[in-house]
N, C-alpha and C positions, 0 to 999 in steps of 0.2 A: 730413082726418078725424083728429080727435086721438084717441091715443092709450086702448084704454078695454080693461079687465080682461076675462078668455076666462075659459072653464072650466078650463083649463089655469093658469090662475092663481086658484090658490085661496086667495091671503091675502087675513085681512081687513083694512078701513080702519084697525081699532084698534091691530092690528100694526104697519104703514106709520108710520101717524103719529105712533108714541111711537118713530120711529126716527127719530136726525139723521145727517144724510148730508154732511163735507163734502171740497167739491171746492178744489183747491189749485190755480189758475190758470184764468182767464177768458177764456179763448180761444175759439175755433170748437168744440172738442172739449169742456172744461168746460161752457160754456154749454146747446150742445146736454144734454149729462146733467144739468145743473141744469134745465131744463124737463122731459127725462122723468120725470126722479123726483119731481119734485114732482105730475105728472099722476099718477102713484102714491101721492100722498099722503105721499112719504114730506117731512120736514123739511128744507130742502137752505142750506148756508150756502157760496160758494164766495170766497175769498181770492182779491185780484186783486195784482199788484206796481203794477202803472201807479197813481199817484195818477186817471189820469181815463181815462177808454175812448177810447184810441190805439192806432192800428194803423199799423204802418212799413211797406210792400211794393207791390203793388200787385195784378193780377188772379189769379184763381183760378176753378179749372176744377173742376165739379161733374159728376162722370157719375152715371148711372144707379142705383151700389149706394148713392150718398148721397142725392141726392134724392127717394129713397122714403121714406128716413127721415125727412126735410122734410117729407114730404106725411103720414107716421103722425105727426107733431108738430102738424099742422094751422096752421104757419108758411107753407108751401110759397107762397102767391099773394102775400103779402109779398114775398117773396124773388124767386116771379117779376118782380114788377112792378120789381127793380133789377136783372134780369137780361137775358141775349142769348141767342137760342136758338141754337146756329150749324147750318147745316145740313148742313154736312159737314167733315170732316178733308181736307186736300188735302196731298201730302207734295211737294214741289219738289227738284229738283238745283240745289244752291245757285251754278254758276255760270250756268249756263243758264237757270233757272228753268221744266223744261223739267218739266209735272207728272207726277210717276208715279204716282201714287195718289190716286183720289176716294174718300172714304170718306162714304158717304148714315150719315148721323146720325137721321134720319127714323121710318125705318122701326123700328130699334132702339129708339127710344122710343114706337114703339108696339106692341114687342112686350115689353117692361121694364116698360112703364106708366110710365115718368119719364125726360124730356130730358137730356139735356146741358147744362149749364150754362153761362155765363161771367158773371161778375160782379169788381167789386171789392172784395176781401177787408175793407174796413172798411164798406160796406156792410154783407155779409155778419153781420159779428161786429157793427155796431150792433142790427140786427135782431133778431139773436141777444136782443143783452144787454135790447131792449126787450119779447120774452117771454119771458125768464126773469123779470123784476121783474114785469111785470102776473102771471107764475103764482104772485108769492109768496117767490120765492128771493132770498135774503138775499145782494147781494152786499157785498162788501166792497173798497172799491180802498185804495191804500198800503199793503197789508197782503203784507211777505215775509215768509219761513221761511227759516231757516237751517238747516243740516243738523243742530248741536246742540242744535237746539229741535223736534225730531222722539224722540218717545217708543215707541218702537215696541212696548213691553211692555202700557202701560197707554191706546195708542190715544189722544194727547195732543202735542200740537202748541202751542208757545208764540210767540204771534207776534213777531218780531225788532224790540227794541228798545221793547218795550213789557213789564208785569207780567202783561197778558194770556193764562190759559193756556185754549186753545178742547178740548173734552173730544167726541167723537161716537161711534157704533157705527160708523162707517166713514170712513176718510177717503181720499180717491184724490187719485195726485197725474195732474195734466192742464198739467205745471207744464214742459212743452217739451222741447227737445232733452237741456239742461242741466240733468233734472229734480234738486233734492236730494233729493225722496221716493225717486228709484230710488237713490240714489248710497246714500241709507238702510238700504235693502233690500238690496241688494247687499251692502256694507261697504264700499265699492271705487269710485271714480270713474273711471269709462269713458276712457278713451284716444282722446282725439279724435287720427283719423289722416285726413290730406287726401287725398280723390278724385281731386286732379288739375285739378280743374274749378272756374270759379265763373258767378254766373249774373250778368248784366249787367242790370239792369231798366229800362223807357222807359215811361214816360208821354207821348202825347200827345193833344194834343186833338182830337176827330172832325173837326172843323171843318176845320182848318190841313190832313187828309190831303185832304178832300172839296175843296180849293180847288184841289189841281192833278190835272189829269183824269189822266194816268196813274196815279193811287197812287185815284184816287175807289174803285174797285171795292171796294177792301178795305175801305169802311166801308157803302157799298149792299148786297153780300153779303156778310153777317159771318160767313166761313166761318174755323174755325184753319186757317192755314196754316205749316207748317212747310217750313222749306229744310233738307235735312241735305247738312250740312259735312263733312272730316275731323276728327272729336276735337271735333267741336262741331257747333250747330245753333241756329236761330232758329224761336221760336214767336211766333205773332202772332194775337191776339184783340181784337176789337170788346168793350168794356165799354158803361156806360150815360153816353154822352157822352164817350170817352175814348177809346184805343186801345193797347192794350199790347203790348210783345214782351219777350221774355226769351231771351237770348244766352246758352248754356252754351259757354262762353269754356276753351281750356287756359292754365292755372294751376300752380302751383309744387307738386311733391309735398315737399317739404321742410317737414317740422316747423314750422322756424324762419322759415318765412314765415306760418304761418297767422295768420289774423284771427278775430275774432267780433264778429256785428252786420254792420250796413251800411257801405259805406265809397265815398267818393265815386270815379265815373268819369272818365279824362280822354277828355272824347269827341272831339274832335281828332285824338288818338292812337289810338283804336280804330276809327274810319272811316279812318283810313289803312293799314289791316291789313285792311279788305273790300276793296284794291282788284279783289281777280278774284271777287268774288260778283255776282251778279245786278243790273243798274245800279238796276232797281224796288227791290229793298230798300235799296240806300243812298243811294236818294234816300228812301226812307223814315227812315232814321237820321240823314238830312241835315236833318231836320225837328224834330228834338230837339231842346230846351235842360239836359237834364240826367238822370245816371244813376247807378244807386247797383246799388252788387255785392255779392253773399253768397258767401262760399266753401260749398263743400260737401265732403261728409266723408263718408269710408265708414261706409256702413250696418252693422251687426251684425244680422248673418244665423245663422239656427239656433244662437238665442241660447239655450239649455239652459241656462247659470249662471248666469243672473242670474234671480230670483226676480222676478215682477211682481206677487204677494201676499207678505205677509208667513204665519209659521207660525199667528198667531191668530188672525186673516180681520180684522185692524184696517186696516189696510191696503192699496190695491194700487196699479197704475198705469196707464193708456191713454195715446192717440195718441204721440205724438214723444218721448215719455218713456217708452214702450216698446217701441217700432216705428214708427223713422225710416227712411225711405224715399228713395232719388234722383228726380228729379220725370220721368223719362222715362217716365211713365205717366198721370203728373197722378192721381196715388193716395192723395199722404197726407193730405190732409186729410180725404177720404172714407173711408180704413180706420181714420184714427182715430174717425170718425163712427160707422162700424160696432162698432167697439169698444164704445164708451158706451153703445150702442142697445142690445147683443148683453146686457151686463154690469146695464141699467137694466131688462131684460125678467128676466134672469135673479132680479133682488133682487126686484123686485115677485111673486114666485114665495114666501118664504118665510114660512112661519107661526111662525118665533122666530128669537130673535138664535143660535141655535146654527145654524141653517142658513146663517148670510152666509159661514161659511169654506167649505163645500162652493158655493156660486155661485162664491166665488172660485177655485176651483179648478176648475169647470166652466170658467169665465174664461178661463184662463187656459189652458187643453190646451187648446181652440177657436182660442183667436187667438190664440198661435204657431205654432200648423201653420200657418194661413190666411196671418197675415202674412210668415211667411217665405217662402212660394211666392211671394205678392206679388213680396215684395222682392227676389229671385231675378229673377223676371220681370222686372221694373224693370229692371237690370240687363243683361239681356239685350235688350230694345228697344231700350237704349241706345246697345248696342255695334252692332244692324241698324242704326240711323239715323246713327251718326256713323263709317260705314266710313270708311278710308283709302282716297285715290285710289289705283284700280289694280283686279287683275281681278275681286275678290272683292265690289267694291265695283261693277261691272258687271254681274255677273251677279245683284248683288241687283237691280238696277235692271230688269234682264232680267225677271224673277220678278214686280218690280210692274209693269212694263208689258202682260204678257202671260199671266199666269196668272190664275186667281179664288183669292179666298183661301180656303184650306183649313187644315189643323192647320201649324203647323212658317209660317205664311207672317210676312213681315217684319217686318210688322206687326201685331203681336200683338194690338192693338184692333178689327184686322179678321180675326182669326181665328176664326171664328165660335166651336170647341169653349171656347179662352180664352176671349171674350168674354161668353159665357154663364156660364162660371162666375164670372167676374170681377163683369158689371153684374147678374148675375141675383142676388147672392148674398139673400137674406131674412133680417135678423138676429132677428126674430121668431119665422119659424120654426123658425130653427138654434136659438134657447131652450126653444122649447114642446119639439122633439124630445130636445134633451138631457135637459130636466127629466124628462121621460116615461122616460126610460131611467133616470135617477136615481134617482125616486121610489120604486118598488118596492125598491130597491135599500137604503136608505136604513131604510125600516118593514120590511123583514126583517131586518135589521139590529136596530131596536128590537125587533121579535117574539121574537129569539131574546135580547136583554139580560133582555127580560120574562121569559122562561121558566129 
């Protein structure tokens, strides 16, 4: 069901539509808010850097707090039909493969109202980018920005290497990890500092697993399964026609080894370093022809100094350009989802340009409390699944094999209190309630200017 105006949303069409909106990168994140706003009416132009809609990675995990949002875009059965439903989480002891944890996927999505996902992230973002162009949203590919071609006074952006100057009542940057919109807002370019970790990515083909009957299971039941390692761990998901795993590999903390971008695997070399995991998994790694690695980098947590609006509401920023995330959640793409949803319900709320800087500001105390717990949390799942061998690392084991999950359990996807705040979250609602608290708040305010 797509997206349509409540009482709670009181502006009108004429408002919306004399308002341009644009978004500064074509991602999963952009895209997505370039279709809501335009079901708002509002005018939406989004700047892509890639001259053509290309995606480098491979699968992605959709839970519950994103797919609802899919399903208010009225995209959702698209999306289904290139997706895998899985039906459960199963966590493994990566030498034994000895399982500790089934986690029913099932049930949660009938109590969420939206599955679990797995699909291939350019799936994903084609989809995307083919309703945003049927709603009307102007994209643009070739088109980057430089950080000196960002105007922040007069809400004005020059596009790099062109006489070009694009002029909106809003522009957000959705412009990724390396955003220059935040590096703008800020003053200040972020300090990329290494995690320690990088992630290993595999593609193969369903086919090649389904042909040797030991490895068949994992594409008949396309369940995630995860092996957690020391300091590392292997996830693995059935796509559409494909099969993926992602190796969070230990990695160099030194500066001067980082990378950015992909960079090729020697896989030779890194099946020689599983020889004590599980033989099922590397006969599955033994079925590759080729792998490509991202480092990853610490998150900024209870990030208070960096500004994600600017002072005159020209401005702001979502997903990975505001709140990057480590993927031991499988979270950011979907809290950046949440973001754009949160921040597209919030503008469709205003009856003039003087109210986009209080939305932004709503914005913005919303999703920094939310995402920094996230990203905490992230964090912490990280450090349960990738214990060191030894006691601490038994007695977690002890915990999944024989308790039910309650608050504080390992796995924090199965803990019901996180999980419910986690997949239940409603960014619709979280709008309509803010606004309502807003609003009175706001015409007292004028009552007493008037008097």
């Amino acid at each position: 069901m797509k997206v349509k105006k409540t009482d709670q949303t009181p502006s009108g069409d004429a408002v919306l539509s004399g308002l341009h909106i644009c978004i500064v990168g074509g991602g999963v994140v952009g895209l997505v808010g370039g279709i809501f706003l335009r079901q708002y009416g509002f005018r939406v132009t989004i700047l892509e850097r890639d001259t053509t809609l290309k995606t480098i990675g491979a699968g992605i995990q959709l839970h519950p707090n994103a797919v609802r949002v899919l399903q208010d875009l009225g995209i959702y059965e698209k999306i289904r039909s290139k997706s895998v439903v899985p039906p459960s989480i199963i966590l493994k002891e990566y030498t034994t493969g000895e399982i500790l944890h089934n986690q029913d996927l099932l049930e949660p999505a009938r109590k969420y109202g939206a599955p679990v996902l797995t699909l291939h992230r350019g799936d994903l973002r084609g989809l995307l980018y083919d309703g945003a162009v049927a709603e009307g949203v102007d994209v643009r590919h070739g088109v980057s920005i430089d950080l000196g071609d960002i105007d922040l006074v007069n809400g004005v952006v020059k596009l790099s290497g062109q006489s070009e100057v694009l002029r909106a009542d809003l522009i957000i940057g959705a412009d990724g990890a390396h955003s220059v919109v935040r590096e703008a807002l800020a003053g200040r370019k972020d300090e990329a500092v290494p995690h320690g970790k990088v992630v290993n990515r595999i593609l193969i083909e369903e086919k090649a697993i389904a042909a040797v009957p030991s490895l068949r299971y994992l594409v008949e039941k396309p369940n995630i399964i995860v092996w957690l390692g020391p300091e590392c761990q292997a996830v693995t998901y059935v796509l559409d026609g494909t099969f993926n795993i992602a190796f969070t590999w230990p990695s160099s903390l030194d500066p001067n080894d980082m990378f950015f971008g992909p960079q090729p695997v020697d896989l030779d070399e890194f099946r020689s370093r599983l020889d004590n995991w599980e033989p099922e998994l590397r006969d599955l790694v033994g079925l590759a022809e080729h792998s490509l690695r991202w480092m990853l980098f610490e998150p900024i947590v209870d990030d208070k100094e960096t500004p994600w609006v600017d002072t005159r509401g020209k401005f702001c920023i979502v997903g990975d350009a505001a709140h990057r995330v480590l993927p031991y959640l499988a979270q950011g793409a979907a809290i950046g989802i949440e973001s754009i949803a949160l921040l597209a319900h919030l503008l469709a709320k205003v009856e003039d340009r003087g109210q986009i800087k209080d939305c932004l500001d709503i914005y913005q105390r919303l999703r920094k409390e939310r995402t920094s717990q996230i990203s905490r949390a992230t964090l912490k799942n990280g450090r349960n699944w990738q214990m060191a061998d030894g006691p601490l690392k038994e007695e977690r084991n002890r915990v999944f094999l024989t308790e039910v999950p309650t608050a504080g359990f390992p796995n924090l996807l199965a803990d019901p209190f996180f999980q419910e705040w986690l997949w239940g979250y409603d960014a619709s609602k979280a709008a309509d309630e803010a606004w309502s608290r807003y609003k009175p708040v706001r015409e007292g305010k004028e009552l007493k200017g008037k008097g």
